[in-house]
C-alpha positions in Angstrom: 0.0 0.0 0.0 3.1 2.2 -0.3 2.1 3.4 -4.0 -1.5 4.1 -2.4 -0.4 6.7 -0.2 2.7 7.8 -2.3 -0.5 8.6 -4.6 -2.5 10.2 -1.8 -0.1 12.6 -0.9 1.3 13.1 -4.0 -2.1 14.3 -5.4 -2.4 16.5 -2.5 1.3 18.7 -2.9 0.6 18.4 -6.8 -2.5 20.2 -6.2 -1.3 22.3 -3.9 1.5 23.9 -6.0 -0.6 24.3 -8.9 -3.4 26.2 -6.5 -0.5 29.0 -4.6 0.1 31.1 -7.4 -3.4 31.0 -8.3 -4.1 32.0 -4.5 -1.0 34.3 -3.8 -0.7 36.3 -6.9 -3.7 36.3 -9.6 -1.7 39.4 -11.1 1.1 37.6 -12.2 -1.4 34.9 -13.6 -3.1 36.7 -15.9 -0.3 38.8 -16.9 1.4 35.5 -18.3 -1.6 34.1 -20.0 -2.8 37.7 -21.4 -1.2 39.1 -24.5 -0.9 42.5 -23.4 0.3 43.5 -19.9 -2.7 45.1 -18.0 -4.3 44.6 -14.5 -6.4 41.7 -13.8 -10.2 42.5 -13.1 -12.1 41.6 -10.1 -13.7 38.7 -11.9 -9.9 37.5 -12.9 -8.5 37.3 -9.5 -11.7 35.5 -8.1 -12.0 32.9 -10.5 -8.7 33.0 -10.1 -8.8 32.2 -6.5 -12.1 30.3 -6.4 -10.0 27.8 -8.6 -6.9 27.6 -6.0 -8.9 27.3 -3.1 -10.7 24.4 -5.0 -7.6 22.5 -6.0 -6.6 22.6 -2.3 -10.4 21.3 -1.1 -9.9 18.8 -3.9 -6.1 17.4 -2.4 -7.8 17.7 1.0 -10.4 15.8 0.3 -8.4 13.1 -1.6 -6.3 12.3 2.0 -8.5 12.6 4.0 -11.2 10.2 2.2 -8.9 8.0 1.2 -8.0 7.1 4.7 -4.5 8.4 4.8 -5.0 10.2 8.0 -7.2 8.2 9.9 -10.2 9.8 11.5 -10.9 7.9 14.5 -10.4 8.5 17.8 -9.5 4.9 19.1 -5.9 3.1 19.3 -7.6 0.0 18.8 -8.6 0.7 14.9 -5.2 2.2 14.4 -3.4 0.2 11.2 -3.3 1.1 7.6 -6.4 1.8 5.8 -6.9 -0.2 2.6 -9.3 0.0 -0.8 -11.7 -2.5 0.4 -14.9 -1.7 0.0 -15.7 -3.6 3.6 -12.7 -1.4 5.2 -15.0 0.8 7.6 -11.5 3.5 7.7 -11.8 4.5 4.5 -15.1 3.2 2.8 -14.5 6.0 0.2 -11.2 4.8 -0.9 -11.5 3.6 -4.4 -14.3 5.9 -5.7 -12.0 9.0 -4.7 -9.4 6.9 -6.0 -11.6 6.7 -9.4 -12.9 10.0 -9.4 -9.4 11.7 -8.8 -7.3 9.2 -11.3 -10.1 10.7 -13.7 -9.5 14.6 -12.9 -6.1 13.3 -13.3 -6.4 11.9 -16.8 -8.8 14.9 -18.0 -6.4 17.7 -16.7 -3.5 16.0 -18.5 -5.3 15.7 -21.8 -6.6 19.1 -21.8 -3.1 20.7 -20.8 -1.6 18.8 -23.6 -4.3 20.1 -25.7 -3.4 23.3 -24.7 0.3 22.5 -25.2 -0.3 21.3 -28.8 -2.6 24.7 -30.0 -0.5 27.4 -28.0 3.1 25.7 -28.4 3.6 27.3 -24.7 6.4 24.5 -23.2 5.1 25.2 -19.3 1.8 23.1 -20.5 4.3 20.4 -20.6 4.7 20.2 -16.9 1.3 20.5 -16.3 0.9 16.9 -18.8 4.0 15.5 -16.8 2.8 16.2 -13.5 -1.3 15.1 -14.2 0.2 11.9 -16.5 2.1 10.9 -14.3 -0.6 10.8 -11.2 -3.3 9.4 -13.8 -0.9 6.6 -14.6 -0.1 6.0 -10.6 -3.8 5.8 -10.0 -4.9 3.3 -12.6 -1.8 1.4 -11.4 -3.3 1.4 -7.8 -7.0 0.9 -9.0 -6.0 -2.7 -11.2 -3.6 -3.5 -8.3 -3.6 -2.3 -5.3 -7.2 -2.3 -4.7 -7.7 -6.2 -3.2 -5.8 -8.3 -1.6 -6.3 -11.1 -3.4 -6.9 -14.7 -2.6 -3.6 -16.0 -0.8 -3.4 -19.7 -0.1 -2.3 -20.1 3.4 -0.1 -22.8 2.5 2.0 -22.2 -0.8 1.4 -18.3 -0.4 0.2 -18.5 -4.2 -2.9 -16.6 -5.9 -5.9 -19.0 -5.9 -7.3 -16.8 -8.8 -4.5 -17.8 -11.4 -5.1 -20.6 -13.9 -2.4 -22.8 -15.4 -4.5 -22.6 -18.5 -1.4 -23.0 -21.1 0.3 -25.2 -18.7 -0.5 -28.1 -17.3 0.5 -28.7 -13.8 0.5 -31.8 -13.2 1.5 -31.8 -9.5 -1.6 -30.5 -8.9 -3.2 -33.0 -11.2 -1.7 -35.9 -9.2 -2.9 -34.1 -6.0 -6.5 -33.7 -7.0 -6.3 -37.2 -8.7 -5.6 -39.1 -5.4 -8.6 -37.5 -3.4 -11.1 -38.6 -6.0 -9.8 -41.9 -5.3 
């Protein structure tokens, strides 16, 4: 579950350093996106800010329903919280998981839509950066959200099939209990 909150947290700085410029200085904003150099107007800086303080209520959101911090207040429930829907520390896990490995996706697209029109290289980071956490999420939604069937004894999958294989161990095993 290392990669789970590697993508928790990650989200949650990534979002963060794209929302402080947008909070601290809206000027400086619009004056690199604008052709001409002018003074932003009061619409500018509070969409502007509006969209900073979202991206921080968006990472926010992502640790805290993921179950990164854990919210309870006894010792006893203390361990780490997984994507299992049955997990009652973080029964939100994989939709915010889903819904942020989307916003993910969607941000990286449009930025390299953006990238490709304007030829502007920063959209570039802005691809890297949302890629990159898309990629890490899918990666933890296929994999790291079960724990899968462990056998107790050989420590293998129980899911997996031998299908182009034949194992016939396991044949000669089943063979004699039929017997």
């Amino acid at each position: 579950m290392d990669v789970y909150y590697f993508y928790s947290y990650g989200t949650a700085a990534w979002l963060a350093l794209q929302a402080a410029p947008l909070i601290a200085s809206p000027t400086m904003i619009v004056t690199l996106l604008s052709p001409e150099v002018r003074e932003p107007s009061t619409l500018e800086v509070y969409f502007s800010r509006s969209l900073g303080f979202t991206l921080l209520a968006i990472g926010l959101l992502q640790v805290l329903l993921t179950g990164s911090v854990p919210l309870t207040s006894r010792l006893t429930e203390a361990g780490p919280a997984s994507t299992d829907p049955e997990d009652p520390k973080a029964p939100y896990a994989l939709p915010t998981l889903t819904v942020t490995a989307v916003f993910h996706a969607v941000y990286a697209f449009y930025a390299y839509h953006l990238w490709t029109q304007t030829n502007i290289f920063s959209f570039s980071f802005s691809v890297a950066g949302s890629g990159f956490f898309a990629a890490v999420a899918m990666w933890c939604i296929l994999f790291a959200s079960s724990d899968g069937r462990i056998s107790r004894k050989t420590g293998a999958d129980k899911r997996t099939s031998g299908f182009p294989f034949k194992n016939s161990e396991a044949d000669r095993r089943k063979a004699g209990k039929k017997l």
